[in-house]
DRENLOLO-958221 format. One record per residue (C-alpha): x negated, y, z; residue number from 0. Coordinates in steps of 0.25 Angstrom, whole numbers, plus 5000, padded with zeros to 4 digits. Layout:
BEGIN
+------+------+------+-----+
|    u |    v |    w |   n |
+------+------+------+-----+
|    X |    Y |    Z | NUM |
...
+------+------+------+-----+
This chain:
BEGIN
+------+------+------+-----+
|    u |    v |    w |   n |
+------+------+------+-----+
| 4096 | 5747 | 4878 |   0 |
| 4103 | 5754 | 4890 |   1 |
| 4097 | 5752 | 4903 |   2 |
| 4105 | 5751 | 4916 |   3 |
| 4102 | 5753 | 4930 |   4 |
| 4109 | 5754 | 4943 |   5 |
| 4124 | 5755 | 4934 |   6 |
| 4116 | 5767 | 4928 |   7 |
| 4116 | 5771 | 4914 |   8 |
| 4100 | 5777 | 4908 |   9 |
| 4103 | 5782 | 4895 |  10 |
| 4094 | 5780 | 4884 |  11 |
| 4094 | 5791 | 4876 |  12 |
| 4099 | 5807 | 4875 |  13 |
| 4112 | 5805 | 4872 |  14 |
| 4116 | 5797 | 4883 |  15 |
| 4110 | 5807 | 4891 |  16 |
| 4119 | 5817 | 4887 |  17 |
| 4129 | 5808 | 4887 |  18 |
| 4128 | 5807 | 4903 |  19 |
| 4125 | 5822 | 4905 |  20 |
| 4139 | 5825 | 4897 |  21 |
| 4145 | 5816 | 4908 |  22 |
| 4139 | 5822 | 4919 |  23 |
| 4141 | 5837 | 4915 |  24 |
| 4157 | 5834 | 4912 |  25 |
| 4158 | 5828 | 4923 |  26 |
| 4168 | 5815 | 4929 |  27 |
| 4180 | 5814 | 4920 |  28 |
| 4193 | 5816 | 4928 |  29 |
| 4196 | 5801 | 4933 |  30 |
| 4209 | 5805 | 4940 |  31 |
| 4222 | 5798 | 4938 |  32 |
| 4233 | 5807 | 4930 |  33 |
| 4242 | 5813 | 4938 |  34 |
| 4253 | 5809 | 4930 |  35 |
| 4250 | 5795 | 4930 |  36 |
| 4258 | 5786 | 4938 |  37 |
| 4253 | 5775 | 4947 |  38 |
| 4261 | 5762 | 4948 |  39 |
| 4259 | 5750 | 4957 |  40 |
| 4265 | 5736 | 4954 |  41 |
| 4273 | 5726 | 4959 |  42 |
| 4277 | 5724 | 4974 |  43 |
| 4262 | 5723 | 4979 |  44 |
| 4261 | 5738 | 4972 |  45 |
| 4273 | 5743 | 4981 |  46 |
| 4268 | 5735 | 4994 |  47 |
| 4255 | 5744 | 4992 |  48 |
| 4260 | 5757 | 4988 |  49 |
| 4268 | 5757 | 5000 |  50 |
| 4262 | 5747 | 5012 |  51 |
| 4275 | 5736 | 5011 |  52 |
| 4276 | 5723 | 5010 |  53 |
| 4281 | 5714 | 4998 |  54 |
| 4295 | 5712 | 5003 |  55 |
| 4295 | 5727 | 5006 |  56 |
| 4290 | 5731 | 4993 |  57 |
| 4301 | 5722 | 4986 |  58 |
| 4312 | 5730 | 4993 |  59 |
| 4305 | 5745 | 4990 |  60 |
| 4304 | 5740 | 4974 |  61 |
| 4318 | 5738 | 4973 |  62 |
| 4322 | 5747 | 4984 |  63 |
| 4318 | 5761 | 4985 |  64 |
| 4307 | 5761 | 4975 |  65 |
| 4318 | 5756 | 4962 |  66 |
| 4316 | 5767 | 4954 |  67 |
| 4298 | 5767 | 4955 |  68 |
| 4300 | 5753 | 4952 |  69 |
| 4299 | 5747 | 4938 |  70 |
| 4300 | 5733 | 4936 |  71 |
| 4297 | 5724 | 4923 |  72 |
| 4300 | 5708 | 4926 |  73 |
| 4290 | 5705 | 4937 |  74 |
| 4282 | 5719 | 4937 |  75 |
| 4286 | 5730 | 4947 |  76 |
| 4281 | 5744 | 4942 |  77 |
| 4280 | 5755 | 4954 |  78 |
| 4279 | 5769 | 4950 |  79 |
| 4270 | 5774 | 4964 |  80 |
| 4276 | 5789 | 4963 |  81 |
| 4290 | 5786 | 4961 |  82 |
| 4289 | 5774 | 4972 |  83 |
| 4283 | 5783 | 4982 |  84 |
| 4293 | 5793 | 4980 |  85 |
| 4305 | 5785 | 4981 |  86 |
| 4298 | 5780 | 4993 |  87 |
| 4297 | 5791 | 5000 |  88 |
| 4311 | 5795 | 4996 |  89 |
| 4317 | 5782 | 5003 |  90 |
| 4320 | 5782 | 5018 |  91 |
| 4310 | 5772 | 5022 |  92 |
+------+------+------+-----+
């Protein structure tokens, strides 16, 4: 039976040992995000966010300036963060 104390794990045997020790010699694996991934917020709320506005604000930036970053399905609105920052920048507000 394993034994817990304080969130910490006391192996029972040699092998779980080792296991542990392997950890601890390779190190942290790499938890950063992928460069190429993309980030997305969604809907309104996600636009009123990414850029501080209000609802009625982020209704005119979706199908204003930011058209092409937007992608909407029926009732969801898709906002692609990089290309919606850039198309922001580029406008002359």
């Amino acid at each position: 039976m394993k034994q817990v104390f304080a969130f910490f794990y006391l192996p029972e045997s040699d092998k779980d040992i080792e296991k542990i020790k392997s950890i601890f010699e390779k190190g942290q694996p790499d938890t950063k995000p992928k460069e190429d991934t993309k980030r997305y917020v969604y809907g309104l709320k996600g636009i009123c966010d990414l850029f501080g506005v209000a609802h009625s604000t982020a209704q005119k930036y979706k199908d204003g300036i930011l058209k092409d970053a937007c992608y909407q399905f029926g009732r969801k609105i898709v906002v692609d963060v990089e290309k919606a920052l850039a198309l922001f920048a580029e406008s002359e507000i």
